[in-house]
C-alpha positions in Angstrom: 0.0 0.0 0.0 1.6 3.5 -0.6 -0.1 6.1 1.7 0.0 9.5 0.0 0.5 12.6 1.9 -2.9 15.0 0.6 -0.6 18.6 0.3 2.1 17.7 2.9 0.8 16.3 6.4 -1.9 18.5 6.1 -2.9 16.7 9.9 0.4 18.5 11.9 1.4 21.4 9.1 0.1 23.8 7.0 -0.8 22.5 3.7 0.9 22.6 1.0 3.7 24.5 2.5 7.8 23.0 2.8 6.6 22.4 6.6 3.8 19.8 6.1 6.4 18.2 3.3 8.9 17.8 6.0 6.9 16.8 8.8 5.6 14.0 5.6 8.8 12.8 5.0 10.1 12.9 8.4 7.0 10.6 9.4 7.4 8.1 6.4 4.9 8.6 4.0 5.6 6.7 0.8 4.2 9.9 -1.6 2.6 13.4 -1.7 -0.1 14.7 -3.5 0.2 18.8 -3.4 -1.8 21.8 -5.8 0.5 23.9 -8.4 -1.1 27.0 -10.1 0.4 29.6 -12.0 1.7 33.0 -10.7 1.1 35.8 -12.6 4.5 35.8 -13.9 4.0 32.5 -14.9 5.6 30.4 -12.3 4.7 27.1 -10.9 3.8 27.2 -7.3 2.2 25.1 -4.8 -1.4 26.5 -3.5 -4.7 24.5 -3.4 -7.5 27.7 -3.5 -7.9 29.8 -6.4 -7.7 32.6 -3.7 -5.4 33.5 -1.6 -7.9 34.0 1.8 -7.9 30.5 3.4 -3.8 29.5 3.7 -2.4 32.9 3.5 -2.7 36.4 5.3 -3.4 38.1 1.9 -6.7 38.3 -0.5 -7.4 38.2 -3.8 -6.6 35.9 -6.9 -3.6 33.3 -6.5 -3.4 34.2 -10.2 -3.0 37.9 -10.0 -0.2 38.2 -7.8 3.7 38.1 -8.9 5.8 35.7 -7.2 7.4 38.5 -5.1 3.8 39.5 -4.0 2.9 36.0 -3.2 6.5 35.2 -1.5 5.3 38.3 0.8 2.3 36.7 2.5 2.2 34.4 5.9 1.2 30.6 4.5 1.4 29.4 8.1 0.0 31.2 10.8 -3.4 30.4 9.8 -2.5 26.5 10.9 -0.6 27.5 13.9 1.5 30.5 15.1 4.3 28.2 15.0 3.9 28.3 11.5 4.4 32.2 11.3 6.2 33.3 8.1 5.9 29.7 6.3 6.0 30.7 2.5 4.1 29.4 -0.5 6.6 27.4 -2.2 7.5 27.1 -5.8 7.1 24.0 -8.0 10.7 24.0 -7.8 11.4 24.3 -4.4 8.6 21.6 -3.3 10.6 19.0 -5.8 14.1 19.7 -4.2 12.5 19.4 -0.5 10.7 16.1 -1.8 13.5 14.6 -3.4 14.1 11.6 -0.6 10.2 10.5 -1.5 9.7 7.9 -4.2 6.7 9.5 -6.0 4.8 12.7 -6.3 1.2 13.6 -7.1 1.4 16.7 -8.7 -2.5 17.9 -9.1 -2.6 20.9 -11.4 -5.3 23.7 -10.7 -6.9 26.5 -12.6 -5.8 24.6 -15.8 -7.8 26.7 -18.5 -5.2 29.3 -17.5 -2.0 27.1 -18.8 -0.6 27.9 -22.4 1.7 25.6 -24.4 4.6 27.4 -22.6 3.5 27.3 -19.1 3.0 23.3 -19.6 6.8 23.2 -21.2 8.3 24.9 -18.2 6.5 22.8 -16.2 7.6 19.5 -17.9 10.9 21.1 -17.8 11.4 21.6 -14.5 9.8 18.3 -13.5 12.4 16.7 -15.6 15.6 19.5 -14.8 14.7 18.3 -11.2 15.3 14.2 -12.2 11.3 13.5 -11.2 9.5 12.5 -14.7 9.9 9.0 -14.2 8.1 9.3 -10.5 5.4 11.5 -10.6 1.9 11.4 -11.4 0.9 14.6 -13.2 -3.1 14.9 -12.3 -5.4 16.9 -13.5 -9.9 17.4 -13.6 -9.0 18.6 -17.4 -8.7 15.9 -19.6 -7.4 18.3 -22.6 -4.6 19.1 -19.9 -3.5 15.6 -19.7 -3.4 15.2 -23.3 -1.1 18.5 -24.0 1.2 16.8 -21.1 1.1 13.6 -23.0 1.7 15.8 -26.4 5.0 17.0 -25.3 6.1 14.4 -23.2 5.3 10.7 -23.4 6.5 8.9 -20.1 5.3 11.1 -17.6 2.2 9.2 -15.9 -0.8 10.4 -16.0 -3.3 10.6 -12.9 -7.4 11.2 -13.9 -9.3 12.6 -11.1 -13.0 11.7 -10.7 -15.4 12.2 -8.4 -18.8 10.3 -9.9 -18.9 6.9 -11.2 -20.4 8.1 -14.4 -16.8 10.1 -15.0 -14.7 7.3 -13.8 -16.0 5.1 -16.5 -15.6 7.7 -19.3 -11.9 8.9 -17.7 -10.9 5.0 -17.4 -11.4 4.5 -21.0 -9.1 7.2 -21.7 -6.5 5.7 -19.5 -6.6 2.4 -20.7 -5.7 3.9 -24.2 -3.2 6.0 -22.7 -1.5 3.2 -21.1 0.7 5.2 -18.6 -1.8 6.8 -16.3 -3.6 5.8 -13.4 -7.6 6.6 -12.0 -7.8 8.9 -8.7 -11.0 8.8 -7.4 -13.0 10.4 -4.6 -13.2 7.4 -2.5 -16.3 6.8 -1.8 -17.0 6.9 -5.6 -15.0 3.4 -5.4 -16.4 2.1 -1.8 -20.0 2.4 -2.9 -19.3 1.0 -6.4 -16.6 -1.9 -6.1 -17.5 -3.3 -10.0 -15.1 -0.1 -10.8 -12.4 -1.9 -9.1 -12.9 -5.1 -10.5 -13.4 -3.5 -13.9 -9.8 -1.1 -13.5 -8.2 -4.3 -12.3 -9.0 -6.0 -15.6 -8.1 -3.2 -17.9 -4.8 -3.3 -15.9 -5.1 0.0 -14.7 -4.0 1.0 -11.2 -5.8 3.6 -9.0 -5.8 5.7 -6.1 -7.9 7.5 -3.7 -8.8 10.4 -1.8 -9.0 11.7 0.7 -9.3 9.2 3.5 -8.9 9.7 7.0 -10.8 6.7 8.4 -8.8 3.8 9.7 -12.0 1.5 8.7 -12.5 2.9 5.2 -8.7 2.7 4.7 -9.6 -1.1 5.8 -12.3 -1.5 3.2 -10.4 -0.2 0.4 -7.4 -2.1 1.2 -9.6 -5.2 0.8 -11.0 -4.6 -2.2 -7.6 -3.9 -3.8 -7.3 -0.3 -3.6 -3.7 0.5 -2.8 -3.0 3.9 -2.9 -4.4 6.0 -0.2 -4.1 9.9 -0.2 -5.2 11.1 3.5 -4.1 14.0 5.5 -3.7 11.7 8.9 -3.2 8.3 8.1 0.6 8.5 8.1 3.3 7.1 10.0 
């Protein structure tokens, strides 16, 4: 089973910040699943919200700000004063902290906003950093996957779904793809275990998330589900 980190420990740390990757690492995660938008200057960095309200001190569009503006802002305090001056990180700086882990699941946001350049630099720095041959590149936006795929054949893929009636539709595309794998809400998968069997015989692996229930981990586990994104169920 790989247990998957959902933006850092997200349980003990901030999310998405270098803090909840270290404290994921340091507890022996197998993998972690964080956000990357787009600056407005155009570079990669790791936020979940399309605002900047929730994880950080300042307002506004994650999109709007420069990288300076955004390397301004408190990413921490809102966990835990201990957190105080935590930045939001770069896609660049996340890899080089993750580097000990195995795998990453690198979930792109605000996609619609990505050009044919933005998706090179991204590729680039995945690869610049040694990480295209352990990463999963995920995405809601299925033209997104396919410009990835477009410019760069061995990255793996990772479909996200939250309704059966996507899965089936997304799990097609994977099994033609034949380097991706199905991440899936998880009770999508619980309350419908033919999609297991069914991804099991197209030879497809897939993943879940978010679970934070020791039983449902349990469940999932038993029906052949092996990879678990949770913000608690580490160590």
């Amino acid at each position: 089973m790989q247990i998957i980190a959902h933006r850092g420990f997200s349980a003990i740390a901030p999310e998405n910040t270098l803090a909840a990757f270290s404290a994921a690492i340091q507890h022996q995660a197998d993998a972690v699943e964080f956000d990357v938008q787009l600056s407005a200057d155009r570079v990669p960095i790791i936020i979940h919200d399309s605002t900047l309200e929730r994880t950080t001190n300042g307002s506004g569009n994650v999109r709007d700000k420069t990288l300076e503006q955004l390397k301004a802002l408190d990413a921490g305090s809102w966990f835990n004063a201990q957190f105080s001056g935590e930045q939001v990180p770069t896609f660049a700086e996340a890899l080089k902290m993750l580097e000990p882990m195995s795998c990453i699941y690198a979930e792109v946001k605000q996609s619609e906003d990505w050009s044919f350049e933005d998706i090179t630099n991204f590729i680039q720095i995945l690869m610049r950093a040694g990480w295209e041959q352990r990463c999963v590149v995920a995405c809601f936006n299925e033209n997104f996957l396919e410009q990835v795929r477009n410019q760069f054949e061995n990255i793996t893929l990772g479909y996200l779904v939250k309704s059966p009636e996507t899965y089936i539709q997304r799990l097609a595309k994977a099994v033609i793809d034949g380097n991706a794998v199905m991440l899936s809400e998880y009770h999508v998968l619980l309350e419908h275990p033919e999609l297991i069997k069914e991804t099991k015989n197209q030879n497809v692996e897939m993943g879940v998330w978010t679970v934070d229930s020791p039983e449902d981990l349990q469940r999932l586990k038993a029906n052949g589900v092996l990879r678990i994104v949770t913000n608690s169920l580490i160590g």
